[in-house]
FIDO-394845 format. One record per residue: residue number from 1; residue in one letter; x, z, y of N, C-alpha, C in turn. Coordinates in steps of 0.05 Angstrom, whole numbers. Each point is the difference from the previous one (the first is absolute). Example, Ala and Ser with C-alpha at 12.3 -4.5 7.8 and 13.67 -1.06 7.14 Angstrom:
BEGIN
<atom><num>1</num><residuo>A</residuo><n_x>264</n_x><n_z>156</n_z><n_y>-114</n_y><ca_x>-18</ca_x><ca_z>0</ca_z><ca_y>24</ca_y><c_x>18</c_x><c_z>0</c_z><c_y>24</c_y></atom>
<atom><num>2</num><residuo>S</residuo><n_x>-7</n_x><n_z>-14</n_z><n_y>21</n_y><ca_x>16</ca_x><ca_z>1</ca_z><ca_y>24</ca_y><c_x>-15</c_x><c_z>14</c_z><c_y>22</c_y></atom>
//
This chain:
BEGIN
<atom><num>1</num><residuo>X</residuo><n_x>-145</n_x><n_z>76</n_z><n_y>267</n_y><ca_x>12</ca_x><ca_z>26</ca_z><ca_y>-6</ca_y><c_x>-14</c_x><c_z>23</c_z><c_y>13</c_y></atom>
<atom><num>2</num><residuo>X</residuo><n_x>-9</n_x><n_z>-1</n_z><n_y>19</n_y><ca_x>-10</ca_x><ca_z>19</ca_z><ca_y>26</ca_y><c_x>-38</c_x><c_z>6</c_z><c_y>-30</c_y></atom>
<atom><num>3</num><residuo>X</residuo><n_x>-9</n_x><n_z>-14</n_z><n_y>1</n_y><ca_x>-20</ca_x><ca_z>2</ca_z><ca_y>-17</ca_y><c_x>4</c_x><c_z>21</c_z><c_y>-25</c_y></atom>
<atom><num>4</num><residuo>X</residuo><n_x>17</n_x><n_z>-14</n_z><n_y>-9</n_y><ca_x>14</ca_x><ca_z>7</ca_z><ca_y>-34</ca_y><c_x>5</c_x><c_z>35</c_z><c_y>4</c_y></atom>
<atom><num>5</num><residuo>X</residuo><n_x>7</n_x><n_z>1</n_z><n_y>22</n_y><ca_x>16</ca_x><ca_z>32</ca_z><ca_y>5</ca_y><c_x>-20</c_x><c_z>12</c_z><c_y>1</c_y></atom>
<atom><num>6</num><residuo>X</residuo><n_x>-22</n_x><n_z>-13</n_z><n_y>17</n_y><ca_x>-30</ca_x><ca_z>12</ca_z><ca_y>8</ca_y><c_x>-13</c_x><c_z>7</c_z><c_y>-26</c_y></atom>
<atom><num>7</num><residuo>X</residuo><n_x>1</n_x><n_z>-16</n_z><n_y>-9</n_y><ca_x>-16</ca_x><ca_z>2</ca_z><ca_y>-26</ca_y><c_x>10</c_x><c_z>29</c_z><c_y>-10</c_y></atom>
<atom><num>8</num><residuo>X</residuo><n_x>25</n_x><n_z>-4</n_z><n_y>-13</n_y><ca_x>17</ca_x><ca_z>22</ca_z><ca_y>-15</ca_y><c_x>-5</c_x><c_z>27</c_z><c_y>11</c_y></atom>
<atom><num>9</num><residuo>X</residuo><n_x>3</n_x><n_z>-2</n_z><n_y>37</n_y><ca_x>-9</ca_x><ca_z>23</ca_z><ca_y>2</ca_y><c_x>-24</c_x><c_z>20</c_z><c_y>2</c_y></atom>
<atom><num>10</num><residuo>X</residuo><n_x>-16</n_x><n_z>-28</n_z><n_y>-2</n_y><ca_x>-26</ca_x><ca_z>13</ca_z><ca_y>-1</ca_y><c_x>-10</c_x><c_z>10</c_z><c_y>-34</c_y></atom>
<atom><num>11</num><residuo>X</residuo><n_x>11</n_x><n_z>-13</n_z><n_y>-19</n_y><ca_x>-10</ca_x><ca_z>8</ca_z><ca_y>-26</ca_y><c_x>24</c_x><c_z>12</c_z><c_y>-10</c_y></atom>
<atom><num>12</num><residuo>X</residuo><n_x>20</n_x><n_z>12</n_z><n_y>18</n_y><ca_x>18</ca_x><ca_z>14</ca_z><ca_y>-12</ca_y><c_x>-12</c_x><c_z>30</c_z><c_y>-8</c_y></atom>
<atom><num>13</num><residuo>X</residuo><n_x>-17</n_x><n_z>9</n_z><n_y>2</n_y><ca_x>-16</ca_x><ca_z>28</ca_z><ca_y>-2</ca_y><c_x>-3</c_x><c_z>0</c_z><c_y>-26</c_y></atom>
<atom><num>14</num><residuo>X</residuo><n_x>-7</n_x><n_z>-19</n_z><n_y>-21</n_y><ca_x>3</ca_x><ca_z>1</ca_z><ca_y>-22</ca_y><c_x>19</c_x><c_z>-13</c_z><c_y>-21</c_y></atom>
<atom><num>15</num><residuo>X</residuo><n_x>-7</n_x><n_z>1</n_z><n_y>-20</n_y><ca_x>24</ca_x><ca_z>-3</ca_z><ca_y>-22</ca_y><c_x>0</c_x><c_z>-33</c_z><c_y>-2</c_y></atom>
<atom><num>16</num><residuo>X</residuo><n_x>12</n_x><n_z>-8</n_z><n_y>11</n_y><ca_x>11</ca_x><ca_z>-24</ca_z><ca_y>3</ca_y><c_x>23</c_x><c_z>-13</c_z><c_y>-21</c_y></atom>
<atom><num>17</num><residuo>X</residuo><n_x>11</n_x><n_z>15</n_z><n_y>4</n_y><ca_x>31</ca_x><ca_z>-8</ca_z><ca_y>-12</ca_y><c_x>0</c_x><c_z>-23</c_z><c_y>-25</c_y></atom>
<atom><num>18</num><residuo>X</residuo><n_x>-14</n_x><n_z>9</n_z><n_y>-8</n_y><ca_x>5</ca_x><ca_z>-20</ca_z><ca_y>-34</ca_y><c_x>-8</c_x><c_z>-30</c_z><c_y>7</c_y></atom>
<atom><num>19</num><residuo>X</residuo><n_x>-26</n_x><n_z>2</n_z><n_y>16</n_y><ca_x>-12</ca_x><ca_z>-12</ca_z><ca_y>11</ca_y><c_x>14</c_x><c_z>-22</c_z><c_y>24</c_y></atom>
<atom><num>20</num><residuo>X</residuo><n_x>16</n_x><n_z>11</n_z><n_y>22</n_y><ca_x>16</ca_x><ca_z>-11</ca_z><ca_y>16</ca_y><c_x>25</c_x><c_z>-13</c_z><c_y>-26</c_y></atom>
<atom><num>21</num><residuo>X</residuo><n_x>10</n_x><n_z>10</n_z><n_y>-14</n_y><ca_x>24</ca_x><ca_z>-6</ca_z><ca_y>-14</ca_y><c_x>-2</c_x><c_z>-29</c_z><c_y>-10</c_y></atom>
<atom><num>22</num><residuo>X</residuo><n_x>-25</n_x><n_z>1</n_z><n_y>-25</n_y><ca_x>-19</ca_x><ca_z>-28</ca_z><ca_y>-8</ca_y><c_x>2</c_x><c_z>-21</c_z><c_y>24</c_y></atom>
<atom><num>23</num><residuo>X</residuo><n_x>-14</n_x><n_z>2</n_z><n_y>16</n_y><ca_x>-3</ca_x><ca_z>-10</ca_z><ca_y>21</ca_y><c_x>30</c_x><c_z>-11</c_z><c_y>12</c_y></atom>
<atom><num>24</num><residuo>X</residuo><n_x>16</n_x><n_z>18</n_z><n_y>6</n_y><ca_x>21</ca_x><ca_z>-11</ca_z><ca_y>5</ca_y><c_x>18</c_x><c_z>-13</c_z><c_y>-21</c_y></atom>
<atom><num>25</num><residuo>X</residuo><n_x>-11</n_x><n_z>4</n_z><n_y>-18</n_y><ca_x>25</ca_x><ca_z>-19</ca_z><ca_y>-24</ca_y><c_x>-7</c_x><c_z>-26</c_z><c_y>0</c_y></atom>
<atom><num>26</num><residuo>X</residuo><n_x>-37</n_x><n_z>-2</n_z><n_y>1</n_y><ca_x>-16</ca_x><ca_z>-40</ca_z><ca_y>2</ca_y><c_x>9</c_x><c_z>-5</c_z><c_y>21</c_y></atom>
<atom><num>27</num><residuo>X</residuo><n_x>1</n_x><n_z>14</n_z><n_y>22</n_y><ca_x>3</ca_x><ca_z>-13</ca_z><ca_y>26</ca_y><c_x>30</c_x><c_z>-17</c_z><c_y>8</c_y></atom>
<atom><num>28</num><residuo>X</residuo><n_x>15</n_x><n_z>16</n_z><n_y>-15</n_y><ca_x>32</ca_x><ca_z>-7</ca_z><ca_y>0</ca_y><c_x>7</c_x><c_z>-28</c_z><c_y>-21</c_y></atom>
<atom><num>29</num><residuo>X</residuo><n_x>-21</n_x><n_z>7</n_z><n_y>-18</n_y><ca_x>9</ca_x><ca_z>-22</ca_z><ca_y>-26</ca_y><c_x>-18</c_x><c_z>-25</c_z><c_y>16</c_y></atom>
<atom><num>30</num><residuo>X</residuo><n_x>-24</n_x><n_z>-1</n_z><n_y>10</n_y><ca_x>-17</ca_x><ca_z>-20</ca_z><ca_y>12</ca_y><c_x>15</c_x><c_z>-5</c_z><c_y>24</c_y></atom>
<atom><num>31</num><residuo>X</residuo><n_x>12</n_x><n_z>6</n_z><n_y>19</n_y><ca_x>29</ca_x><ca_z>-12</ca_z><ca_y>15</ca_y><c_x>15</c_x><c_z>-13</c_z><c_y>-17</c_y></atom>
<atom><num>32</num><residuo>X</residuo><n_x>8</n_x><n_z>12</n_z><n_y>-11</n_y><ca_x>20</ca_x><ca_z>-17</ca_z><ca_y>-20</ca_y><c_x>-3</c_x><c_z>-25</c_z><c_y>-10</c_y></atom>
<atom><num>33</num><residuo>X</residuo><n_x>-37</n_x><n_z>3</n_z><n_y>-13</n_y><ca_x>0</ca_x><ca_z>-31</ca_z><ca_y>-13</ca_y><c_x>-6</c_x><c_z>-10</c_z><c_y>32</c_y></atom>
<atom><num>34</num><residuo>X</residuo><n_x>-13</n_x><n_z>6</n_z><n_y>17</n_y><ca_x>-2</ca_x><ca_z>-22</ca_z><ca_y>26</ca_y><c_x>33</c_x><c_z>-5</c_z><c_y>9</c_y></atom>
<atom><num>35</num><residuo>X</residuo><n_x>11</n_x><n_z>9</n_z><n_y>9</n_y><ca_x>27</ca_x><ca_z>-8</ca_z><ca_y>10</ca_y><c_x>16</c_x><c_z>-24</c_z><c_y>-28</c_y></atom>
<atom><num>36</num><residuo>X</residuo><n_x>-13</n_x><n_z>12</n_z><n_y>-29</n_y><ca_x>13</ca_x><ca_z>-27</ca_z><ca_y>-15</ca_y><c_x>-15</c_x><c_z>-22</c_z><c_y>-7</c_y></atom>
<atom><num>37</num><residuo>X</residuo><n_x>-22</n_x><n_z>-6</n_z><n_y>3</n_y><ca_x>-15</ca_x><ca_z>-12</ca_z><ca_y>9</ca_y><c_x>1</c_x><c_z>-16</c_z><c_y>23</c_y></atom>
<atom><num>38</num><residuo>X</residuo><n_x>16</n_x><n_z>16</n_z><n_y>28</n_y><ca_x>1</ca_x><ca_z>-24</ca_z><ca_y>21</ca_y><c_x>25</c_x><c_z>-17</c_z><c_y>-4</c_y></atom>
<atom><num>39</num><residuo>X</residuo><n_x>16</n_x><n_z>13</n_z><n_y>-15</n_y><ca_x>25</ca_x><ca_z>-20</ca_z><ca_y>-10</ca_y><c_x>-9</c_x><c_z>-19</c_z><c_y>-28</c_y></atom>
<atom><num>40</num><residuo>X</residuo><n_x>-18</n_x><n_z>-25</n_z><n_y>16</n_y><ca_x>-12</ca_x><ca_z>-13</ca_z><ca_y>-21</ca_y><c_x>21</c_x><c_z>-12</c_z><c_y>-19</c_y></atom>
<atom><num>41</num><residuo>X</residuo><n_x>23</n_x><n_z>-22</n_z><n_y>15</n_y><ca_x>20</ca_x><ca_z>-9</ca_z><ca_y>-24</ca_y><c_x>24</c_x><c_z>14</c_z><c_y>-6</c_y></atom>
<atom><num>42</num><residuo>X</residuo><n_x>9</n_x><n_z>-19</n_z><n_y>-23</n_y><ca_x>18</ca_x><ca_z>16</ca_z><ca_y>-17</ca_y><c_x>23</c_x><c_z>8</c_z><c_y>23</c_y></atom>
<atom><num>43</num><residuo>X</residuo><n_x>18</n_x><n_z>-14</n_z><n_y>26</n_y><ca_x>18</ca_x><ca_z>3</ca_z><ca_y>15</ca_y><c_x>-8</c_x><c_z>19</c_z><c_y>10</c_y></atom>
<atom><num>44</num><residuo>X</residuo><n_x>-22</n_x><n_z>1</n_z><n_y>14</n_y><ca_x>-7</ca_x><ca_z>21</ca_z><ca_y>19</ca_y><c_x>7</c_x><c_z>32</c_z><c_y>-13</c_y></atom>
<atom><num>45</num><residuo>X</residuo><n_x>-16</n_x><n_z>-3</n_z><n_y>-29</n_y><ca_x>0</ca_x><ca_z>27</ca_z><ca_y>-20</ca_y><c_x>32</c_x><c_z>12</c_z><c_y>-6</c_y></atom>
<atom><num>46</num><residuo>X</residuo><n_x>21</n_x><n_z>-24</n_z><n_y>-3</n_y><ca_x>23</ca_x><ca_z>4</ca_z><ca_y>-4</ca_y><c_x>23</c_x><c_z>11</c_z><c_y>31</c_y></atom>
<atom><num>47</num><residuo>X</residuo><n_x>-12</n_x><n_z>-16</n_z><n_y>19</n_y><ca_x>14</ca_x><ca_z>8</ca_z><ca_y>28</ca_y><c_x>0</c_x><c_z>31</c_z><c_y>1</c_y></atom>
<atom><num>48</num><residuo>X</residuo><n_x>-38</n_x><n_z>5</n_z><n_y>-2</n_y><ca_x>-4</ca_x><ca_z>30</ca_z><ca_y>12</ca_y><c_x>11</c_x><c_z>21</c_z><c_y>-23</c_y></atom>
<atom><num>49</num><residuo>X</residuo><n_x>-1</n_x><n_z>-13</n_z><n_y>-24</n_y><ca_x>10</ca_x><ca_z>27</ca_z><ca_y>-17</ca_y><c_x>27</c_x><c_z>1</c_z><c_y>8</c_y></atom>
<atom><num>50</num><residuo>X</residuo><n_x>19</n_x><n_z>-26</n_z><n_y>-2</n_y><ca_x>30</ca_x><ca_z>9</ca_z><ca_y>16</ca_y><c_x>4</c_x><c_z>19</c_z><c_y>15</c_y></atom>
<atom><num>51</num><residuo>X</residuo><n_x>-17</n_x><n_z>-4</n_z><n_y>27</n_y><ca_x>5</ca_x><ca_z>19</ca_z><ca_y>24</ca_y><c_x>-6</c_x><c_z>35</c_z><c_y>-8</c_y></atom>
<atom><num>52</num><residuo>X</residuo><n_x>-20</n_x><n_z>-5</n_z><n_y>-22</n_y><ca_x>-1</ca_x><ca_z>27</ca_z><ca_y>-7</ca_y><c_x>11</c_x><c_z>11</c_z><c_y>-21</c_y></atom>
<atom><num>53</num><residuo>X</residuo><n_x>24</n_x><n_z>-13</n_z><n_y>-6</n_y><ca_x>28</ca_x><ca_z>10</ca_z><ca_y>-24</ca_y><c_x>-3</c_x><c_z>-8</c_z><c_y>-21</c_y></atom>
<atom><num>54</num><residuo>X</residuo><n_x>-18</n_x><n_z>-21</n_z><n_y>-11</n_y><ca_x>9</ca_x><ca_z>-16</ca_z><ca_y>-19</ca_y><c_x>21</c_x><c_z>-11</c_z><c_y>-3</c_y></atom>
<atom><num>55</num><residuo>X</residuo><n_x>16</n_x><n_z>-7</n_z><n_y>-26</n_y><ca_x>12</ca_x><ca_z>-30</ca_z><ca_y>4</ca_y><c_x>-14</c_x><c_z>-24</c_z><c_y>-6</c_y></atom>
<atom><num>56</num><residuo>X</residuo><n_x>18</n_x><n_z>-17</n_z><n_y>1</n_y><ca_x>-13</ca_x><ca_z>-29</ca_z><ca_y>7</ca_y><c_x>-13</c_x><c_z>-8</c_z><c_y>-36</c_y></atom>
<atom><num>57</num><residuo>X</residuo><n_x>14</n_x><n_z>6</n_z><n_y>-18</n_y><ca_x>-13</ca_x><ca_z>12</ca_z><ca_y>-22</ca_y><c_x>-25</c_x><c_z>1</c_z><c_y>-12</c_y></atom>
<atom><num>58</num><residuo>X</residuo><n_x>1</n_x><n_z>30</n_z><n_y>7</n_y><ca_x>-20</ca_x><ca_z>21</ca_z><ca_y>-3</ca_y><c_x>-29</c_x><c_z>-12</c_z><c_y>13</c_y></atom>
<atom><num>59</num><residuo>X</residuo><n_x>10</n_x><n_z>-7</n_z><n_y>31</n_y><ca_x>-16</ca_x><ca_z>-5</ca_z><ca_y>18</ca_y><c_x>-19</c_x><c_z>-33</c_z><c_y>-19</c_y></atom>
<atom><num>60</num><residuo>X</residuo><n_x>22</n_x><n_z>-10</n_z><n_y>-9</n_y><ca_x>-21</ca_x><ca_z>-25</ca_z><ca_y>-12</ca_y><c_x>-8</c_x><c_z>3</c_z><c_y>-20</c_y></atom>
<atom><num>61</num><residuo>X</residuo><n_x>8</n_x><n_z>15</n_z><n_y>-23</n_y><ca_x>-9</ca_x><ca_z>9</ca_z><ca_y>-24</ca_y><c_x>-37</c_x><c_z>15</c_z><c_y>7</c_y></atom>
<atom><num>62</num><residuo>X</residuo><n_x>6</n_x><n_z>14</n_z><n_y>25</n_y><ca_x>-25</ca_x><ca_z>18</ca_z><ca_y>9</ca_y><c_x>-17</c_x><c_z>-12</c_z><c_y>9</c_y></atom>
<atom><num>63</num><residuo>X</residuo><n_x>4</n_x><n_z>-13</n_z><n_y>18</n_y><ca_x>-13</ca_x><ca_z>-24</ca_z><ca_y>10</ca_y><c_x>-19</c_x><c_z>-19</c_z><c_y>-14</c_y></atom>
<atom><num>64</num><residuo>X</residuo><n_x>10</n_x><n_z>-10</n_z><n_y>-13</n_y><ca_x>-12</ca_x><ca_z>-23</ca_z><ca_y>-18</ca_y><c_x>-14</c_x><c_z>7</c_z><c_y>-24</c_y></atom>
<atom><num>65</num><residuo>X</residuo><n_x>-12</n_x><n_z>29</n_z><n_y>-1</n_y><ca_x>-15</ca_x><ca_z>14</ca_z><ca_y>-15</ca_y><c_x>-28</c_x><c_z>-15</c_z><c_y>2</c_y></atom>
<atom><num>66</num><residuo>X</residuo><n_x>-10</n_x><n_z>1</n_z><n_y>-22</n_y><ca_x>-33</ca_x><ca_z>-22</ca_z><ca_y>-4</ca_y><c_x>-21</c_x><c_z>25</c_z><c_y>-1</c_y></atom>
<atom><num>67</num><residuo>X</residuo><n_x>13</n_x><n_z>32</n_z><n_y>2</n_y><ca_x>-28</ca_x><ca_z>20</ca_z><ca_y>-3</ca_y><c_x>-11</c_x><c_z>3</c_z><c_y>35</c_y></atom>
<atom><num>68</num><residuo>X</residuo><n_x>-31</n_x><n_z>2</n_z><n_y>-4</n_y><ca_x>-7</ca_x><ca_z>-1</ca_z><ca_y>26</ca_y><c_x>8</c_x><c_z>22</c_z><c_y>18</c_y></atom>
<atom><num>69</num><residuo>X</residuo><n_x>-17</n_x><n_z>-2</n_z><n_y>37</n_y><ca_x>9</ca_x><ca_z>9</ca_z><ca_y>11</ca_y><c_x>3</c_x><c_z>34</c_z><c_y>1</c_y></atom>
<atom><num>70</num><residuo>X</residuo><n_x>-29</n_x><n_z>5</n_z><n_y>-16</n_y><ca_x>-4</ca_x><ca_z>35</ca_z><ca_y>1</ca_y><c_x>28</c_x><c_z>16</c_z><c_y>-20</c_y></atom>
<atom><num>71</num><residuo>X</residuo><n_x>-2</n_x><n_z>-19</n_z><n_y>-21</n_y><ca_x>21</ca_x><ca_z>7</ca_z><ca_y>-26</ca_y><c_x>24</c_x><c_z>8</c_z><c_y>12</c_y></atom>
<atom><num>72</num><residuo>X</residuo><n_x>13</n_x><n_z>-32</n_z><n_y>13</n_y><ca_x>19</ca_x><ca_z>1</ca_z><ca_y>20</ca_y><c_x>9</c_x><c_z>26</c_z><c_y>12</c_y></atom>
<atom><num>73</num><residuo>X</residuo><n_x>-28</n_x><n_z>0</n_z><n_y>22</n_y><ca_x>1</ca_x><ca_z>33</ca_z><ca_y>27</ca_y><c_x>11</c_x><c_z>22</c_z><c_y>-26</c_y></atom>
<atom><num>74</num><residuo>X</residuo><n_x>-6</n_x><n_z>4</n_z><n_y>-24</n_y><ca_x>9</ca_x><ca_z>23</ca_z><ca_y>-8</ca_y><c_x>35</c_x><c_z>4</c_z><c_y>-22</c_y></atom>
<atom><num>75</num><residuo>X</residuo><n_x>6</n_x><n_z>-32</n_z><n_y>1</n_y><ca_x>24</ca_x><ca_z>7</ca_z><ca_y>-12</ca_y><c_x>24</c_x><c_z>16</c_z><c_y>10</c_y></atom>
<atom><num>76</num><residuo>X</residuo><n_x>12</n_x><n_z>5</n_z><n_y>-12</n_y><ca_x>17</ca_x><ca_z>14</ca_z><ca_y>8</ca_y><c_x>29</c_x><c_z>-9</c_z><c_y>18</c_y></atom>
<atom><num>77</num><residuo>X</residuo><n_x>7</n_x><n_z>-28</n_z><n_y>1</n_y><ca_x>13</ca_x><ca_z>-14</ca_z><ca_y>7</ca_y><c_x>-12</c_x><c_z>-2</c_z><c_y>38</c_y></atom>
<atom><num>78</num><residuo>X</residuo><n_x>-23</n_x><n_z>-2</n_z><n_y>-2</n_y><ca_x>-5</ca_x><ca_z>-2</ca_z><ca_y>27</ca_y><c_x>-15</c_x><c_z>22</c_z><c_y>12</c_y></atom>
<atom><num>79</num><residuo>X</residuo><n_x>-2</n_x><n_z>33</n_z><n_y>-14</n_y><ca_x>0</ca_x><ca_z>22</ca_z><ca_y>3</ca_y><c_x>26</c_x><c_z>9</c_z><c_y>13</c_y></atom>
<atom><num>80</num><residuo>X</residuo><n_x>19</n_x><n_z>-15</n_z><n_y>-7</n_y><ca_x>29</ca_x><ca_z>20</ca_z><ca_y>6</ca_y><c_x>11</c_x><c_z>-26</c_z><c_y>24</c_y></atom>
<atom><num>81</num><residuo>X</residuo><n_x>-7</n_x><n_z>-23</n_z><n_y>1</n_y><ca_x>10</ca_x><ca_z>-8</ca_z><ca_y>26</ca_y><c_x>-16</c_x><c_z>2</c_z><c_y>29</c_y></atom>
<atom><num>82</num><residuo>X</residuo><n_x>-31</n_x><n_z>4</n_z><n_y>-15</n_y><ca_x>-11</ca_x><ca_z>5</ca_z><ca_y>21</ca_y><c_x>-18</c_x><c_z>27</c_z><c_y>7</c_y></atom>
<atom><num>83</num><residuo>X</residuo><n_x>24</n_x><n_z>22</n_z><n_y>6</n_y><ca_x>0</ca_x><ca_z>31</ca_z><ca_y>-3</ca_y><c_x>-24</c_x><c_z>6</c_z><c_y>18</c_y></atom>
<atom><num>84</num><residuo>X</residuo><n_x>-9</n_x><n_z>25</n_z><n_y>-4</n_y><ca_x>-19</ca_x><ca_z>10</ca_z><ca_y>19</ca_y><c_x>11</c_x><c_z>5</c_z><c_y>23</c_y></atom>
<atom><num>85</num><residuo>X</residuo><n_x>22</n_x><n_z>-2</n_z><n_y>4</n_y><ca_x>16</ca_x><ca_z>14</ca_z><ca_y>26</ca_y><c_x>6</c_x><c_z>-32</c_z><c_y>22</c_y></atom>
<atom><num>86</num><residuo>X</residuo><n_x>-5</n_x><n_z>-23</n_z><n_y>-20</n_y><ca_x>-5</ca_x><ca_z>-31</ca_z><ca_y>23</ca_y><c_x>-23</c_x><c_z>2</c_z><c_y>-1</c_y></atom>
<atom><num>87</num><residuo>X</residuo><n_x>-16</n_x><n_z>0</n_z><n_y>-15</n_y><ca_x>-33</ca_x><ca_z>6</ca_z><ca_y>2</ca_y><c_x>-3</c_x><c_z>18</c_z><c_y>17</c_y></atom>
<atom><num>88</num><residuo>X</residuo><n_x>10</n_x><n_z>23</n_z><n_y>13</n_y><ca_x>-10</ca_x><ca_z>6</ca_z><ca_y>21</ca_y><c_x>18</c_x><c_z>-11</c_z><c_y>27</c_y></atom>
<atom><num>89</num><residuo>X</residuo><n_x>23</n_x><n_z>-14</n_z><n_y>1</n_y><ca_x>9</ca_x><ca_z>3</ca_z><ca_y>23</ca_y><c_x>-14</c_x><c_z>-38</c_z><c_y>9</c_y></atom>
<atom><num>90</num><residuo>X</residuo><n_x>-18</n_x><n_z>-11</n_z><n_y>-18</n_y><ca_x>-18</ca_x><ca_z>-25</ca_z><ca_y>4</ca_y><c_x>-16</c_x><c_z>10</c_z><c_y>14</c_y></atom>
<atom><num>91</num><residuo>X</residuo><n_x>-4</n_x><n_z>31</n_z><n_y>-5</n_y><ca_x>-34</ca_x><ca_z>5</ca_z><ca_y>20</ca_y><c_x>-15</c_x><c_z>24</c_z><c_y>-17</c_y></atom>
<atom><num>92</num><residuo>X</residuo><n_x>2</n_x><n_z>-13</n_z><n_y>-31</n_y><ca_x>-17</ca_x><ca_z>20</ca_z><ca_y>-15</ca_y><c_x>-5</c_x><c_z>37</c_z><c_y>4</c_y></atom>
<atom><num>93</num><residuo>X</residuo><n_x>-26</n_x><n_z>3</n_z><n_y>-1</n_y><ca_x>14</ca_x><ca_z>39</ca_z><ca_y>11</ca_y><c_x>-9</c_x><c_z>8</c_z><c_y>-30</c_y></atom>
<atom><num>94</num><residuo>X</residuo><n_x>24</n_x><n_z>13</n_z><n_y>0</n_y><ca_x>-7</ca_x><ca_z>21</ca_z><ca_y>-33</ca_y><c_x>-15</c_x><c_z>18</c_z><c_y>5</c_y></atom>
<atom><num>95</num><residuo>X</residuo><n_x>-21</n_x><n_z>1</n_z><n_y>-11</n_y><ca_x>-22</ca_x><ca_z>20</ca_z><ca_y>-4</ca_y><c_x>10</c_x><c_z>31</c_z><c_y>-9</c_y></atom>
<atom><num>96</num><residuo>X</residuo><n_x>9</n_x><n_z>1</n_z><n_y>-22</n_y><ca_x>4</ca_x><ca_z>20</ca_z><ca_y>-9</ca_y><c_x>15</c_x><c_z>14</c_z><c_y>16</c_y></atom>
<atom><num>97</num><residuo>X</residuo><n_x>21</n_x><n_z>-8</n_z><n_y>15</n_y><ca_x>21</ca_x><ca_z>12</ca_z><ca_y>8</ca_y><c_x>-17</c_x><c_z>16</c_z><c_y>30</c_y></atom>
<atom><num>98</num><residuo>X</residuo><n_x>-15</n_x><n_z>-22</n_z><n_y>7</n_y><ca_x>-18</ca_x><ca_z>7</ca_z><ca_y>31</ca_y><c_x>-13</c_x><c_z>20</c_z><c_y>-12</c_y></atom>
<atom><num>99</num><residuo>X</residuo><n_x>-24</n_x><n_z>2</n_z><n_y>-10</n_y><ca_x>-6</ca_x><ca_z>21</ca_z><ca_y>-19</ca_y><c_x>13</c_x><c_z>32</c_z><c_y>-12</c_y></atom>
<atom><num>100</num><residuo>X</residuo><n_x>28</n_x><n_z>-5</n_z><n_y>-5</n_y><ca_x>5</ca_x><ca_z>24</ca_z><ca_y>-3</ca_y><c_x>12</c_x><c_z>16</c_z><c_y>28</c_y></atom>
<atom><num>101</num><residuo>X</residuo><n_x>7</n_x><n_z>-18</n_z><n_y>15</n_y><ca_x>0</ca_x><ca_z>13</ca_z><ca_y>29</ca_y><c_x>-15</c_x><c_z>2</c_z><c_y>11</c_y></atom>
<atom><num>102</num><residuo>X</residuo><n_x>-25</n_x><n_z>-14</n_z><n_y>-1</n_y><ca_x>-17</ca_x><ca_z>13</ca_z><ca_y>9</ca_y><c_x>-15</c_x><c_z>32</c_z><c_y>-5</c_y></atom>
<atom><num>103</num><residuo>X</residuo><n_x>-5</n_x><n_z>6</n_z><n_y>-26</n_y><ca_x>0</ca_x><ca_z>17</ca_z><ca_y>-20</ca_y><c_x>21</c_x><c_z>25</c_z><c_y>3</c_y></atom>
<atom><num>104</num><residuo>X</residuo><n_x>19</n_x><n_z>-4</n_z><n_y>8</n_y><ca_x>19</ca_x><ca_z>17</ca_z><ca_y>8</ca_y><c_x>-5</c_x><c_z>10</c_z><c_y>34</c_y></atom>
<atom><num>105</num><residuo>X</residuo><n_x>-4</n_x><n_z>-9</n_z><n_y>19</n_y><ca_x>-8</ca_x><ca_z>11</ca_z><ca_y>25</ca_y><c_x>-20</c_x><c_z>19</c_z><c_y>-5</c_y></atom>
//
């Protein structure tokens, strides 16, 4: 993170934005397929979507999906359980958001 900020603030002098935005949308969706990806079987895929407000359902209907992992990172089913707002409190730092505060000082 300490890097990431570095970065930002050093090329914050120019027009970034569109650029940081892109960037932050692969970076979020490429989390995504890695985190569903480390839930290799079907239980594991069904446990973690529970915890994150599936039902038991939903969660196996989603789960047991045969499209790969990148397809996966962008559906929408695992867009909305796995929000940018757990994506950052896992670690991830939102760019954009660092960025416009930075930009603002």
């Amino acid at each position: 993170q300490r890097k990431m900020r570095g970065w930002l603030q050093y090329y914050s002098i120019g027009k970034l934005t569109d650029f940081i935005q892109r960037l932050d949308k692969w970076l979020r969706a490429r989390i995504r397929q890695y985190i569903w990806k480390q839930w290799k079987k079907l239980k594991t895929k069904v446990t973690n979507l529970q915890k994150l407000g599936l039902s038991q359902r939903d969660a196996y209907v989603f789960a047991s999906t045969r499209k790969g992992y990148w397809r996966t990172a962008h559906s929408k089913t695992l867009s909305y359980s796995l929000t940018n707002r757990k994506l950052e409190q896992l670690g991830l730092m939102n760019m954009s958001k660092t960025l416009q505060s930075i930009q603002s000082d």
